[in-house]
C-alpha positions in Angstrom: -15.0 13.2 -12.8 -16.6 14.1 -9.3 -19.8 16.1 -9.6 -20.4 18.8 -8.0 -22.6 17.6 -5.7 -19.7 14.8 -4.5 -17.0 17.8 -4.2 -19.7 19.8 -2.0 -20.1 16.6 0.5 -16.7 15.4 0.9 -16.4 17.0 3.9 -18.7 14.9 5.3 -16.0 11.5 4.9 -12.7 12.3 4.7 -11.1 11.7 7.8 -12.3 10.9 11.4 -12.0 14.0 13.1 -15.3 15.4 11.4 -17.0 12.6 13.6 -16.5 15.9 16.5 -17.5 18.7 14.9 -16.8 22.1 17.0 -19.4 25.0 16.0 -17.5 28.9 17.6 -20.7 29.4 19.0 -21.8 26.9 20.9 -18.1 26.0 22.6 -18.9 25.2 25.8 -17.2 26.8 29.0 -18.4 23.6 31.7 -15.7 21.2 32.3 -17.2 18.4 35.1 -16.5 15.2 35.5 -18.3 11.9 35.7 -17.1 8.5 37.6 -18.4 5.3 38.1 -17.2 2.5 40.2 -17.2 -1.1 39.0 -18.7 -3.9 41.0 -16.3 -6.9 41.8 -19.0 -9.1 39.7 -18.6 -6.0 36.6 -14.8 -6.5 36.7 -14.7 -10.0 36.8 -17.5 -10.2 33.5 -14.7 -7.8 31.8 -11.9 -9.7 33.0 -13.8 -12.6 30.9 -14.7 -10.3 27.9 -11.1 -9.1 27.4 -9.4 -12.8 28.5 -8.4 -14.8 25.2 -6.6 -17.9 25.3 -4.6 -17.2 21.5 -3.3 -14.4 22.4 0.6 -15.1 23.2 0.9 -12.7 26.5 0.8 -9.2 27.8 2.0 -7.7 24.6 -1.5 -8.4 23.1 -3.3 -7.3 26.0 -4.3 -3.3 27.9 -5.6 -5.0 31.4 -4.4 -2.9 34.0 -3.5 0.6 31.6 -4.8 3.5 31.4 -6.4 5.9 28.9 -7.8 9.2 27.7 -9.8 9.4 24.5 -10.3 13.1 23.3 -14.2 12.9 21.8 -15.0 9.6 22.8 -18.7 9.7 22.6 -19.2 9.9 18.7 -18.3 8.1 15.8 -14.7 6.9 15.4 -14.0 8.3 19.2 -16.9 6.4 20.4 -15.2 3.5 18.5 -11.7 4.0 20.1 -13.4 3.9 23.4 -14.9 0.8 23.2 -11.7 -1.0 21.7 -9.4 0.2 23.9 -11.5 -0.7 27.2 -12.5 -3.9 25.8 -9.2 -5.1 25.5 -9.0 -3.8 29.3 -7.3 -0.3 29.6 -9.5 1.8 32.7 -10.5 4.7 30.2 -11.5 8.7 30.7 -12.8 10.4 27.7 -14.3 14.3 27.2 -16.9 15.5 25.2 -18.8 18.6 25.1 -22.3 17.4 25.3 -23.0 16.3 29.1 -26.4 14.5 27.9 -24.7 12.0 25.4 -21.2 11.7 28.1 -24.1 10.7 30.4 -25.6 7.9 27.8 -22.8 6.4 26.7 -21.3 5.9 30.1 -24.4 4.3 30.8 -24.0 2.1 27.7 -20.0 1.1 28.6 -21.3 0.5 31.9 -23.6 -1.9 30.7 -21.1 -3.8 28.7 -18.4 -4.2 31.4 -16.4 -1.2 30.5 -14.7 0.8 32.5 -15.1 4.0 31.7 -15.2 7.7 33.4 -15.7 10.7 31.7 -15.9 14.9 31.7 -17.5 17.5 29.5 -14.4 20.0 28.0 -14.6 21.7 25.3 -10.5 21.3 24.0 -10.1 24.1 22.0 -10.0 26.1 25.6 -6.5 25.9 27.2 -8.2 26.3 30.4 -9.9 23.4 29.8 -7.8 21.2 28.6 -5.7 21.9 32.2 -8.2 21.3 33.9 -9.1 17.9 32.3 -5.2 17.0 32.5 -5.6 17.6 35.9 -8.7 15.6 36.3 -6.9 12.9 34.6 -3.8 12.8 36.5 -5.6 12.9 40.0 -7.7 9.9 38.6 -4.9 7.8 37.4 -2.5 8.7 40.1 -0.5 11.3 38.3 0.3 8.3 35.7 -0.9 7.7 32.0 -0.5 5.2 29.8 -2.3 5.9 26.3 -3.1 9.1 24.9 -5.2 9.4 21.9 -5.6 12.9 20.1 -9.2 12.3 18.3 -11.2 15.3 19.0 -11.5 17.8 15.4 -13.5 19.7 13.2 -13.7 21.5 10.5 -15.2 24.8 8.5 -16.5 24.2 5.1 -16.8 27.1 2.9 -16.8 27.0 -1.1 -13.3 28.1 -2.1 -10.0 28.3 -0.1 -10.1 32.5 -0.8 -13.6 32.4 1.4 -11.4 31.3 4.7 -10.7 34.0 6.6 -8.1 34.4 9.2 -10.2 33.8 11.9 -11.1 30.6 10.2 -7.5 29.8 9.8 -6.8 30.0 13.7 -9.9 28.5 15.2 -9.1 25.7 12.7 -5.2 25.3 13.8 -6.5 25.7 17.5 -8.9 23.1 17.6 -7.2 20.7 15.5 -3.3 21.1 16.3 -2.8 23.6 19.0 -5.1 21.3 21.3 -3.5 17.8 20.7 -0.1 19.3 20.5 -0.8 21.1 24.5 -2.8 18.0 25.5 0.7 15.9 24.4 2.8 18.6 26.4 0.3 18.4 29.3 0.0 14.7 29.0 3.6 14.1 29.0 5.2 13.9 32.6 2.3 11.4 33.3 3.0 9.1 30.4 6.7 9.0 31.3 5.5 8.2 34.9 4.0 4.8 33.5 7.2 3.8 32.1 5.5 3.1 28.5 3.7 5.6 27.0 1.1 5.5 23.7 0.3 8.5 22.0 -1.9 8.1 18.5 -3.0 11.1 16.8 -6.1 10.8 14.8 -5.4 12.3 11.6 -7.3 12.0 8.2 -6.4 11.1 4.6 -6.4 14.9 3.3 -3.2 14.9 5.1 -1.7 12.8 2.6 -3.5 13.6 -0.4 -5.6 16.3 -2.1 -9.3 15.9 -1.4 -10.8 19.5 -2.5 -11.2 23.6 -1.6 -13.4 22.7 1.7 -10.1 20.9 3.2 -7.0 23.2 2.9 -7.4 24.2 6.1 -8.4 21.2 7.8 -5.9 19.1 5.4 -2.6 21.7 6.5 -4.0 21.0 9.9 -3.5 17.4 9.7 -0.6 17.1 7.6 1.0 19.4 10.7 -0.3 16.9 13.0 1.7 14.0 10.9 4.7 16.0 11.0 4.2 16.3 14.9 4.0 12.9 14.9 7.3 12.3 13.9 9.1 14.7 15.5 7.7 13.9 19.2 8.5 10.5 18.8 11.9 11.3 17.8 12.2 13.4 21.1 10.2 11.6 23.7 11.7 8.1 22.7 14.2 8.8 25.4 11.2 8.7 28.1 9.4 5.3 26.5 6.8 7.2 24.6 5.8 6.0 21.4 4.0 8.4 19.3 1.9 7.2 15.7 -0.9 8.8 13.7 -3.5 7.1 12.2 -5.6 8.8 8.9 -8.5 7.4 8.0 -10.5 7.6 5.1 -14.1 7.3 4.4 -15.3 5.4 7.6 -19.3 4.4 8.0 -20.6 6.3 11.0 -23.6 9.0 11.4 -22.2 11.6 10.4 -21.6 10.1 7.0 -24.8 9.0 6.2 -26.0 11.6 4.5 -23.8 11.5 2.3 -23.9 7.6 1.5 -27.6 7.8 1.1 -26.5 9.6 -1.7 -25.8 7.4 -4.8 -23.2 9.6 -6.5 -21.4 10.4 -3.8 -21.6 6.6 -2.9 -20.5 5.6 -6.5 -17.4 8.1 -6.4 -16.0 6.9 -3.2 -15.8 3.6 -4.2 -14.3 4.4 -7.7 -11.6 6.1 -5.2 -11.2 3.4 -3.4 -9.6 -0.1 -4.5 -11.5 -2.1 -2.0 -14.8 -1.0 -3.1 -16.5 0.1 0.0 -16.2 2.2 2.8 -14.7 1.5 6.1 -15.8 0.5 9.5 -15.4 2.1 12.7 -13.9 -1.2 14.1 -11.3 -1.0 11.5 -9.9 2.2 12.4 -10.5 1.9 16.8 -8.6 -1.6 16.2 -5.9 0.2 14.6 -5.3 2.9 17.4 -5.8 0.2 19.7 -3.0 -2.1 18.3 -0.7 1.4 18.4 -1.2 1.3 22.1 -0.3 -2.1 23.0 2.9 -3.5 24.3 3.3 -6.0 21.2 4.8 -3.2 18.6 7.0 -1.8 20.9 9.5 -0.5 17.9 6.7 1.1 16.1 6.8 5.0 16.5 7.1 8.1 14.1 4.9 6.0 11.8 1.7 7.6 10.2 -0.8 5.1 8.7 -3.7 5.4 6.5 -6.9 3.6 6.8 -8.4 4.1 3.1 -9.0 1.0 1.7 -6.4 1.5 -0.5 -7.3 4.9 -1.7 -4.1 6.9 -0.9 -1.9 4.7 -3.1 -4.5 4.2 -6.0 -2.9 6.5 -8.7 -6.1 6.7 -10.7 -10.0 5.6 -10.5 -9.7 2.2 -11.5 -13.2 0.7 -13.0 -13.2 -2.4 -11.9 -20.3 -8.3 16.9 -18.0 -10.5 17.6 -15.3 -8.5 18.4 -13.0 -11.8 19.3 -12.9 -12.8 15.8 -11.4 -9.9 14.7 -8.5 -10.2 16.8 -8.3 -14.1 16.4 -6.8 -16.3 13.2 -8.1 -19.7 14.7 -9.1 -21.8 11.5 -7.0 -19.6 9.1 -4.2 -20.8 7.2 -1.0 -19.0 6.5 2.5 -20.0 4.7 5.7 -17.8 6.0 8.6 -18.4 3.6 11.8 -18.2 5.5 10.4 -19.3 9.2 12.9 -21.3 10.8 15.5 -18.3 11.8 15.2 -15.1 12.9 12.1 -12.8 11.4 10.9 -15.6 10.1 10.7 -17.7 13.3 9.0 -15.1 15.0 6.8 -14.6 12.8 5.6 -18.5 12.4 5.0 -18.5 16.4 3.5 -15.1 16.3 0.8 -16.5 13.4 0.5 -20.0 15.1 -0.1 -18.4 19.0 -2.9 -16.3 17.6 -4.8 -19.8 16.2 -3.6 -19.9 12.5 -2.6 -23.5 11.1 1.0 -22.2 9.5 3.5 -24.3 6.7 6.3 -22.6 6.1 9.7 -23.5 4.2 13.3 -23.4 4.1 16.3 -24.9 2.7 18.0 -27.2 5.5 16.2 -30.0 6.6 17.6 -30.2 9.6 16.7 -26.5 10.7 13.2 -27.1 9.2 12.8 -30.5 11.7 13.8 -28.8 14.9 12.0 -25.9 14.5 8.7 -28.3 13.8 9.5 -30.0 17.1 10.0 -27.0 19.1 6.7 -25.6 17.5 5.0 -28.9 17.8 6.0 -29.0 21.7 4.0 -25.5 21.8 1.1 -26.6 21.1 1.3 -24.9 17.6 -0.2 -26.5 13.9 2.7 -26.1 12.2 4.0 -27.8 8.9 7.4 -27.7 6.6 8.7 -27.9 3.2 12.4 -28.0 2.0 12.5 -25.2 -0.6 14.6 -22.6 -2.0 12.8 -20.0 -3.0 15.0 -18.4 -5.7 13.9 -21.3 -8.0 10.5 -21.1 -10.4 10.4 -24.7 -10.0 10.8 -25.0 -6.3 8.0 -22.2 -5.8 5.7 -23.7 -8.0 6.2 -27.2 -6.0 5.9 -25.2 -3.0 2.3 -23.9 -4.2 1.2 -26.9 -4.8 1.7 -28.7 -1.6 0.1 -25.8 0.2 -2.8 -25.9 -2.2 -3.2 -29.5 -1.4 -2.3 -29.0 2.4 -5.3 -26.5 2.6 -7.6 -27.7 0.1 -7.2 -24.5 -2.1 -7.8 -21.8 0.1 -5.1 -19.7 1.9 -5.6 -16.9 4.2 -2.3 -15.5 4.6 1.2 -15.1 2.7 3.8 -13.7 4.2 7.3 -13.4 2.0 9.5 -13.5 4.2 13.4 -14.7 2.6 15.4 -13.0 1.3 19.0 -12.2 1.3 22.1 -9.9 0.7 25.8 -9.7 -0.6 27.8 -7.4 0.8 30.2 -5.5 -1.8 30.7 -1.9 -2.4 28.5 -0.9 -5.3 31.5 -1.1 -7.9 32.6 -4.1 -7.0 29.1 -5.7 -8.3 28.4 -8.4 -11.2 25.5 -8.6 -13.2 25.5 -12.0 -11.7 24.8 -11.0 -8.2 22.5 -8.3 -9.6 20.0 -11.6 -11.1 21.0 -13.4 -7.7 19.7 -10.6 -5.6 17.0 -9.2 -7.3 15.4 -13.3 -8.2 15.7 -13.8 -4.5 14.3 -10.8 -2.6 11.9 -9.4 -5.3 11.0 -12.6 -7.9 10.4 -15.1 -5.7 8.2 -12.8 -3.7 6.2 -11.8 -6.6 6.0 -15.2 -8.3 4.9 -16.5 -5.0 2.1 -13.9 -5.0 1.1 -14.9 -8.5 1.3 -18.2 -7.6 -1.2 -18.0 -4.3 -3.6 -14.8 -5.8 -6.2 -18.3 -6.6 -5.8 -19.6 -3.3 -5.8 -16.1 -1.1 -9.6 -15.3 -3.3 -10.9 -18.7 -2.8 -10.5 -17.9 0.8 -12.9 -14.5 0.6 -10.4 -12.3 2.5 -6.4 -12.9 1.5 -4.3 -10.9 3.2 -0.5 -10.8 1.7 2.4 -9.3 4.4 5.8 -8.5 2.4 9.2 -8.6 4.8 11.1 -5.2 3.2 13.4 -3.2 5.4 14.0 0.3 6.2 16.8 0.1 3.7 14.1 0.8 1.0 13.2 3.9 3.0 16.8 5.3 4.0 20.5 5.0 2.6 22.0 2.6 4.9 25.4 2.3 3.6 27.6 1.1 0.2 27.1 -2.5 1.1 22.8 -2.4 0.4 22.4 -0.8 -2.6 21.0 -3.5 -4.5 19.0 -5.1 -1.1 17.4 -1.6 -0.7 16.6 -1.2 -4.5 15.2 -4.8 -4.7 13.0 -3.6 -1.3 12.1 -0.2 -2.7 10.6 -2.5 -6.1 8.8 -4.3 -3.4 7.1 -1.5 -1.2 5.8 -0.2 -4.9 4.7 -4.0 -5.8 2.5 -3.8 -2.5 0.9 -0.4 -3.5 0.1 -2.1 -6.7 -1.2 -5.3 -5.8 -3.0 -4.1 -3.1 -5.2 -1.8 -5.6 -5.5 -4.5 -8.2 -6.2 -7.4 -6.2 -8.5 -5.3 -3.8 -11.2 -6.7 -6.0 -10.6 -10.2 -4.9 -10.6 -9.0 -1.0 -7.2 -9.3 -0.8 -5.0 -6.9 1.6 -1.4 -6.4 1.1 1.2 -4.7 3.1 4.8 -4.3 4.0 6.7 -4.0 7.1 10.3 -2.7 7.0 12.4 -3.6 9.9 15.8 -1.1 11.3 18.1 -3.2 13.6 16.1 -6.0 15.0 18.2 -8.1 17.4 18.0 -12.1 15.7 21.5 -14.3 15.4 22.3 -12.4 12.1 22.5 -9.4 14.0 24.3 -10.5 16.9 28.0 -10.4 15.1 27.4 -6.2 14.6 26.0 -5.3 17.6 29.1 -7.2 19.5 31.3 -4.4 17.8 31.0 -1.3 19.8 30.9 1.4 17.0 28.3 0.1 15.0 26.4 -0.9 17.9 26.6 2.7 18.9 26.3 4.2 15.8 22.6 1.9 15.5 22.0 3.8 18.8 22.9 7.1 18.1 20.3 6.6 14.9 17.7 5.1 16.4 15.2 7.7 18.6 14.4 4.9 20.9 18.1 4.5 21.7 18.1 0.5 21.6 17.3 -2.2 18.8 14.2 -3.7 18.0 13.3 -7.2 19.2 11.9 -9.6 17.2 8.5 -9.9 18.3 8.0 -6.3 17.6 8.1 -7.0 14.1 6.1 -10.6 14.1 3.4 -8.9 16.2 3.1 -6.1 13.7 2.9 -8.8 10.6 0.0 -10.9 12.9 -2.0 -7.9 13.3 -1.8 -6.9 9.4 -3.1 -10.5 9.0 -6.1 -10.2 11.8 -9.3 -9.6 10.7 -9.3 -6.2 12.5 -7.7 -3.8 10.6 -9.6 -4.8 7.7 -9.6 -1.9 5.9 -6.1 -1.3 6.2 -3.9 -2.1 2.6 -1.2 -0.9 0.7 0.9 0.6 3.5 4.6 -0.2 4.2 4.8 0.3 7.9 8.0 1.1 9.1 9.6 -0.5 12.4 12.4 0.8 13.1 12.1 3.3 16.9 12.2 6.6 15.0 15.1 5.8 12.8 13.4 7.0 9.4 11.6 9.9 10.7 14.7 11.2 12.4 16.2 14.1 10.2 20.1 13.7 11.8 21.9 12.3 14.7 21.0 13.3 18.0 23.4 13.3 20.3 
């Protein structure tokens, strides 16, 4: 039971957006603007900081894009900030202090950033034109990323003590701005041909926190809905649109309440991971959002809680390269010679991780290690079929050998599918199916939960589909039900086993274009129907899936567990069928 005390200070965690607080009388009314030019020497010494030699290509990198941060000098803004221009988006952020704009320029400067910024107060309309303005003129009337972080909140004892001045100032600063920033925003980021909004939201969108948040949670949860509905509308002009929520992230303004060893000892009873997060693993979250590599990822919101939004119950129980590298880790991706599966392995392997994977045609298996081999990638095979105990447990075994009982990364990826009308199933298929796509990944899990601990921080990726999320049509019912089990078997393990340091997530997939798609979208009307679904109006590629599945497997997002990320441009946040 939380004490008093805990439900007093809550406020002072849940969620980023707290990190800006706004007070109604101190708004300020000065909007100016501060620039700094780089010398060729600076851009060359960021050139070098952002320049990695495992990541793939362009879709892992922001050189050359450009950004605005709402409330980018504090906490998890501050955070964003740095993350985005270290990876090398040219960046303009606002605050409403000029004194700490002025110092943390200074400090970006000194670390190679570039980095420009104005005081605005954006809870003013007139302000936040003005800064749009200031923006567009800077960045040539284009913009590439926008991200939605500035908030606040009021804290008052009960939710009968808000009044309904309370109510607006609250919707102003925390929707009304980001929504007419996103309006204001939105000619330039069609103008860049790609655009990246992420809305900063907080975990009281998503569940209840207490009587100082139903305000500031409506506010959010609005925001989420926003979310999806923009990037339902503006996939038609290349703009993806995402949310993040965070939960209780280390920064200043929650020390206070850390320092405090109840509130300390209730938080991590909340939360399955047992600790709070870090800046770095929310700003490399946003930052992922923004870049070209998940380019079928929209409508999605995504919590950063350590597990805490899909814990039912309280259970008892600097170098910034490393957290976007997987050199030295080891990874085994069931399925990996076709499609997904392939993708992923080269995805994994480019980013520095030594990979085995299986399947069940030797022949397959060989050319695939050649072409990987020819790469340059560390890259291993086993002929197995994953729908037998025996064959799994032989499996296990030769990666527990291969990797001297350690493993950093599982990814179950086979599976498969008959295709009958729900009648015309046998309890036969139903054992086929169901050992297949939901055994094997679970037994495989069992069977690697001692070698993802040994290796002090296991992450586990499951391959679902947005089948489990949506009705597709009579032919999936017992695919989607067997990938519904397994979106619910992440939430689960990824409380339990959050004790061992071990992250799991799904990703479901739409339409992603692979040889086992290619048959449907050669017929007309179901490649059109797809389209008419899909916000984005075109089908997914598969590196937009494999870059999602690397990055839940980076160090980065290390707070980041029991989600099941859906990939699919819009398609399951998108109430009917635009036409």
């Amino acid at each position: 039971m939380a004490s008093n005390k805990f439900l007093s200070c809550i406020a002072n965690f849940c969620g980023s957006n707290s990190d800006h607080l706004l007070s109604a009388s101190t708004l300020s009314t000065q909007c100016s603007i501060i620039e700094f030019q780089l010398s060729g020497r600076e851009r060359e010494e960021m050139s070098s900081e952002v320049e990695s030699k495992n990541r793939p290509d362009k879709r892992w990198d922001l050189r050359g894009m450009t950004a605005l941060v709402t409330g980018g000098t504090k906490g998890l803004g501050h955070a964003i900030v740095e993350e985005v221009a270290a990876l090398g988006a040219i960046v303009h952020t606002c605050a409403r202090n000029q004194e700490q704009l002025n110092e943390s320029i200074r400090e970006w400067k000194e670390k190679g950033f570039k980095v420009t910024g104005s005081v605005c107060d954006v809870s003013s309309d007139a302000e936040r034109e003005k800064l749009m303005k200031e923006v567009s003129s800077l960045f040539d009337g284009k913009l590439d990323i926008l991200v939605n972080n500035a908030g606040t909140n009021i804290y008052k004892a009960t939710t009968l003590d808000y009044t309904a001045d309370d109510f607006k100032f609250l919707m102003d600063t925390n929707l009304q701005s980001a929504f007419h920033l996103s309006q204001l925003a939105h000619p330039l980021l069609k103008a860049s041909g790609a655009g990246n909004i992420v809305f900063v939201s907080s975990i009281a969108s998503v569940v209840s926190v207490n009587s100082q948040f139903a305000v500031y949670s409506a506010s959010k949860a609005a925001m989420n809905q926003l979310t999806r509905n923009l990037a339902c509308e503006w996939a038609k002009d290349s703009i993806r649109v995402n949310a993040v929520a965070p939960w209780f992230i280390r920064t200043p303004l929650t020390a206070p309440s850390l320092a405090d060893e109840n509130i300390f000892k209730e938080v991590l009873i909340r939360t399955p991971m047992r600790r709070v997060g870090e800046p770095g693993e929310v700003s490399s979250v946003v930052a992922f959002l923004c870049l070209p590599a998940p380019g079928f990822l929209t409508g999605q919101v995504i919590c950063i809680d350590g597990g805490m939004s899909v814990n039912g119950f309280s259970m008892e129980s600097k170098n910034r390269d490393k957290r976007w590298d997987l050199r030295g880790m080891t990874a085994l991706v069931t399925g990996g010679t076709k499609g997904l599966g392939h993708a992923i392995v080269e995805e994994v392997a480019a980013l520095g991780a030594i990979v085995h994977t299986c399947a069940r045609n030797q022949e397959q298996l060989n050319e695939s290690i050649r072409e990987w081999k020819e790469k340059g990638f560390e890259v291993t095979g086993s002929v197995c079929d994953v729908s037998s105990d025996a064959e799994r447990e032989k499996l296990m075994k030769e990666v527990s050998s291969l990797f001297d009982g350690k493993l950093d990364i599982l990814v179950n990826n086979a599976g498969t599918n008959i295709y009958k009308a729900t009648l015309d199933y046998t309890a036969d298929d139903f054992t086929s199916l169901m050992a297949t796509n939901l055994q094997s990944a679970f037994h495989l899990s069992q069977l690697a939960h001692p070698l993802l601990k040994a290796s002090g921080a296991g992450k586990i990726v499951f391959m679902s589909s947005i089948t489990s999320v949506v009705s597709v049509n009579t032919q999936y019912p017992l695919y989607s039900a067997s990938k519904a089990a397994m979106n619910q078997l992440t939430r689960n393990l990824a409380c339990e086993w959050a004790k061992d340091s071990i992250r799991v997530n799904a990703v479901a997939p739409w339409f992603i274009r692979t040889p086992l798609t290619a048959p449907s979208m050669d017929d007309e009307n179901i490649f059109k129907e797809v389209l008419i679904r899909t916000p984005m109006r075109r089908v997914g590629e598969p590196g937009e899936v494999s870059s999602v599945v690397a990055f839940l497997c980076l160090p980065a997002p290390g707070f980041l567990t029991g989600q099941v990320i859906c990939i699919d441009g819009g398609m399951s946040v998108n109430g009917f069928s635009m036409g």
